[in-house]
C-alpha positions as CSV (number, residue, x, y, z in Angstrom):
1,X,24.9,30.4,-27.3
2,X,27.1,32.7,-29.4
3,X,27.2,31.0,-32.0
4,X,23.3,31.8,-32.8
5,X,23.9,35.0,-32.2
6,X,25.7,38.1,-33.5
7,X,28.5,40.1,-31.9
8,X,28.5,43.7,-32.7
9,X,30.0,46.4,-31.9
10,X,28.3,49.3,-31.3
11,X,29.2,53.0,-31.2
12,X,26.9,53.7,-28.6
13,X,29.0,51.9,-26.5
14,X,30.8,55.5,-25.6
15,X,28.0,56.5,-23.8
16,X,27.1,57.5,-20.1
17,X,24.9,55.2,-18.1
18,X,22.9,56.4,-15.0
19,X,23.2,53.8,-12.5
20,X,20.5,54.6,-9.2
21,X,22.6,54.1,-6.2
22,X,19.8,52.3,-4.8
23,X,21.8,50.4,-1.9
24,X,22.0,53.8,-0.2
25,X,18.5,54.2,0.2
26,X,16.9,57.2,1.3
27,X,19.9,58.8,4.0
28,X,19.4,61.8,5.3
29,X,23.1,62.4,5.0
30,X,26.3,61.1,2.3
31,X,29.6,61.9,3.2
32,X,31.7,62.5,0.3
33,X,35.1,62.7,-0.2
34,X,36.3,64.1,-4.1
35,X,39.4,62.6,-5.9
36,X,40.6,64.1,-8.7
37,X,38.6,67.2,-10.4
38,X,35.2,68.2,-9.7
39,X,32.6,71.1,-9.5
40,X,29.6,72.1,-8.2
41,X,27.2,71.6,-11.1
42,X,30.0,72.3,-13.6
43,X,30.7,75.5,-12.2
44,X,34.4,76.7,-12.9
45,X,33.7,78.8,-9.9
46,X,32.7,76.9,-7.7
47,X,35.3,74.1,-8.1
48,X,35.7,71.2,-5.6
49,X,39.4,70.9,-4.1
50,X,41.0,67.4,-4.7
51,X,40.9,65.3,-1.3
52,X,37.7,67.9,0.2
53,X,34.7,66.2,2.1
54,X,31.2,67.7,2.0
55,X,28.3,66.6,3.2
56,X,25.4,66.4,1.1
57,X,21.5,67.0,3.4
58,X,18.5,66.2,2.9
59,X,14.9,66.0,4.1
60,X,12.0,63.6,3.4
61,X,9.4,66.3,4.4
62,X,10.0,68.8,2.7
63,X,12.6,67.2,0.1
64,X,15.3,70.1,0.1
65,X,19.4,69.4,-0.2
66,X,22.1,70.7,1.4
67,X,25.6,71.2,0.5
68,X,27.7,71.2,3.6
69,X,31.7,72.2,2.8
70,X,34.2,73.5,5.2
71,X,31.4,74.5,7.7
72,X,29.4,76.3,5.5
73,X,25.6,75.1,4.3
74,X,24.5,75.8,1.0
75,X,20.5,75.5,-0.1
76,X,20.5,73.0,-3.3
77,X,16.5,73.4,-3.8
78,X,15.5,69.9,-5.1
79,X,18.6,68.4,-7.8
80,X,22.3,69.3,-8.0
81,X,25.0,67.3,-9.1
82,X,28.7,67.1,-8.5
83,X,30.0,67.0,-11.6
84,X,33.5,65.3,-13.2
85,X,36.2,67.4,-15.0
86,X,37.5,65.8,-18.3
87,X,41.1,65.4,-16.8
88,X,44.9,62.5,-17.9
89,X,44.7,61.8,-13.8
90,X,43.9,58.2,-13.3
91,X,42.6,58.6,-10.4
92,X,39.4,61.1,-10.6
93,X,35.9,60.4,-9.2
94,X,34.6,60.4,-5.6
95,X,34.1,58.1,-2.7
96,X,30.5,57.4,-0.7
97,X,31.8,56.7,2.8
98,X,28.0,55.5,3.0
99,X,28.6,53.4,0.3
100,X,28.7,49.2,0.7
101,X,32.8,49.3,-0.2
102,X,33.5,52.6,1.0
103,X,36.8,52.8,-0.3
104,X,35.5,52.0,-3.8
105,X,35.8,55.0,-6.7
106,X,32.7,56.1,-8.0
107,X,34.6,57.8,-11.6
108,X,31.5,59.8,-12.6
109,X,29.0,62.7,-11.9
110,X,27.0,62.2,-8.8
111,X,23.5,63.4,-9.2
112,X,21.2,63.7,-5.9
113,X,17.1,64.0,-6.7
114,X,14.1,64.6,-3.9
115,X,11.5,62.8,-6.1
116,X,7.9,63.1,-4.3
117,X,6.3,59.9,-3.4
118,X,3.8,58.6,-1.4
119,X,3.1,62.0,0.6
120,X,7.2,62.4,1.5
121,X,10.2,62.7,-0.8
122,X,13.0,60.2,-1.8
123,X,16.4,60.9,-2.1
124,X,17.8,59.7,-5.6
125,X,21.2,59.3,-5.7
126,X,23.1,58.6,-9.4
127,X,25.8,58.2,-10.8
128,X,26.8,59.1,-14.4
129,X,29.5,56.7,-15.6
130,X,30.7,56.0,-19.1
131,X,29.4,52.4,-19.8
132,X,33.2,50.8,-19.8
133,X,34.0,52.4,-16.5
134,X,30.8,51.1,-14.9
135,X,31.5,47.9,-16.0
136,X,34.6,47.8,-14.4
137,X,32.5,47.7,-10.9
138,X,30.2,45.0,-12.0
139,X,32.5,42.2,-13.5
140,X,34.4,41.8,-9.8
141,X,31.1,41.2,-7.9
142,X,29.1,39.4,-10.3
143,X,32.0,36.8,-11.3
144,X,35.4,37.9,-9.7
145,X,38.1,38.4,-10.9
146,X,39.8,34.9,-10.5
147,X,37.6,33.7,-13.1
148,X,39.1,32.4,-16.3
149,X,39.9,35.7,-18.9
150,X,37.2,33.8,-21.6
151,X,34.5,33.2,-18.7
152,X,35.4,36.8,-18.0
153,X,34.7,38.1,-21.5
154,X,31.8,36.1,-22.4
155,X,30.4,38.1,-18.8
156,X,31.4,41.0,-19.8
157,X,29.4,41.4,-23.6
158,X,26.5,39.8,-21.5
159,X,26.7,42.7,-19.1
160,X,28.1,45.2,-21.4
161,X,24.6,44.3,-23.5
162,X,22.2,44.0,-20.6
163,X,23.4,47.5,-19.9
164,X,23.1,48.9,-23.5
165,X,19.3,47.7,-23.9
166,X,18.4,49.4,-20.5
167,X,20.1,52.5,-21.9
168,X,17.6,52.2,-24.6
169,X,14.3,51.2,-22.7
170,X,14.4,53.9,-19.8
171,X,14.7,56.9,-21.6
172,X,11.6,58.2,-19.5
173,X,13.3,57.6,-16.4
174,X,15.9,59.4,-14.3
175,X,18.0,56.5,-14.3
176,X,18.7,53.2,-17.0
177,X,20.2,50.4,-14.2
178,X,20.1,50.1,-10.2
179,X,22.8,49.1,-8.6
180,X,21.8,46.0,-6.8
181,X,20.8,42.4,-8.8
182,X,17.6,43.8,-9.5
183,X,19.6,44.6,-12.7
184,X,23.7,44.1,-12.4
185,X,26.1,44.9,-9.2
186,X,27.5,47.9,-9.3
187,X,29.8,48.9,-6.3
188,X,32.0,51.5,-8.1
189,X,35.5,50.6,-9.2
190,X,37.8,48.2,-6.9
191,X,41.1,48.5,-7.3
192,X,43.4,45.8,-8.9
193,X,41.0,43.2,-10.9
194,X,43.4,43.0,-13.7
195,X,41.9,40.5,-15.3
196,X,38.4,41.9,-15.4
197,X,39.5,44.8,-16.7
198,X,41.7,42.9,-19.6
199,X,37.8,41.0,-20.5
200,X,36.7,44.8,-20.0
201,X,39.1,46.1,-22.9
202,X,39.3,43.0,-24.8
203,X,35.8,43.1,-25.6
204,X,35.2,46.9,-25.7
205,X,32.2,48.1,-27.7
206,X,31.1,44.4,-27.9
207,X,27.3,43.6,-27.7
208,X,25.2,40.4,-28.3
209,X,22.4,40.9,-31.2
210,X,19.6,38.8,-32.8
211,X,17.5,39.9,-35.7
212,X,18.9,43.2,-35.2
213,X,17.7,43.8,-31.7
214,X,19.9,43.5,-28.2
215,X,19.5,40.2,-26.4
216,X,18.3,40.1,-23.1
217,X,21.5,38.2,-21.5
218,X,20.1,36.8,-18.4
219,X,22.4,35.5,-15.7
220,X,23.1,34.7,-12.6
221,X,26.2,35.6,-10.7
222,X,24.4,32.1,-8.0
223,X,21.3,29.8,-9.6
224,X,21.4,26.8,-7.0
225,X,22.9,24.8,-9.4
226,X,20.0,24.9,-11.8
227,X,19.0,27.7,-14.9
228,X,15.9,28.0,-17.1
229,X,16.1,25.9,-20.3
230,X,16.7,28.5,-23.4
231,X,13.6,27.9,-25.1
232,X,11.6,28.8,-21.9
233,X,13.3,32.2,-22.5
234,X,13.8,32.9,-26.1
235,X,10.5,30.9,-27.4
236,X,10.3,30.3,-31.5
């Protein structure tokens, strides 16, 4: 399969994806809990204390957030985010205790959106996550880390490029990937996975090309035993 193809690296690869927290749906509440160093929409004076909770509100009819912090409830209007400080700690993001692995680290900005649709309003939530970091939460869930290191890196440029060519197809859009297998797991970052995060590093910056464009690496993290033959997918 490779061997067809080029490997490239690219320097885009640096860059933030926006992965839709989809699996949360539309709450009317998210309980957050902040590791490391954040603000309120970047604001130096409005900083977030390591190890805080607030509560973020909000309201299908008339599509207003809240920001709820130490018993006090702040008006948001319609999109804030909670945004990351550039900071050495290891540990620095936030936790959803909504969230399907709660006690996973999302190591990003957090962006909530009331989008209008269908006469009521939809809660957006997304995260903002340098590409390497996000794949860090997909490679566990979509192979696991007890795969072979090569199995692992051959998933990782396939994801890493999957990724990259939704960066560069959704610029219209508030988000580039969902976190569900409508495009790639994403359940924030486990801890431990040494090995995926060796295929992570390994192959950093690495992406799949043909003619010059990014592949579309389909896969399946469970096919039934069967996939579709190549030229069914990549006619000549």
């Amino acid at each position: 399969f490779f061997s067809e193809a080029a490997l490239a690296e690219d320097t885009t690869m640096d860059g933030t994806v926006r992965v839709y927290l989809s699996s949360l749906g539309s709450p009317s509440r998210l309980d957050i809990t902040i590791y490391g160093s954040y603000s309120l929409d970047g604001s130096g004076a409005t900083a977030l204390a390591n190890g805080s909770t607030v509560t973020v509100g909000f309201n299908s009819t008339t599509g207003q957030l809240t920001l709820t912090q130490n018993g006090v409830t702040t008006a948001m209007g319609t999109d804030f985010r909670l945004r990351r400080h550039t900071t050495s700690a290891a540990y620095n993001g936030v936790k959803i205790s909504q969230a399907r692995v709660s006690g996973n680290l999302y190591p990003g900005d957090l962006q909530f959106k009331s989008v209008r649709s269908g006469g009521v309003y939809k809660l957006y939530t997304i995260a903002h996550v340098f590409i390497e970091d996000y794949l860090c939460g997909v490679l566990p869930y979509e192979m696991g880390n007890s795969s072979p290191l090569e199995s692992l890196k051959a998933q990782c440029v396939s994801a890493r490029t999957y990724t990259v060519r939704a960066m560069n197809a959704s610029t219209a859009r508030s988000y580039d990937v969902v976190d569900t297998t409508n495009d790639q797991v994403y359940n924030g970052t486990p801890s431990g996975n040494a090995n995926c995060v060796t295929a992570i590093d390994s192959t950093r910056g690495i992406v799949l090309q043909y003619g010059g464009e990014y592949v579309m690496t389909y896969y399946s993290a469970s096919n039934g035993g069967q996939t579709e033959l190549g030229q069914h997918v990549w006619p000549t």
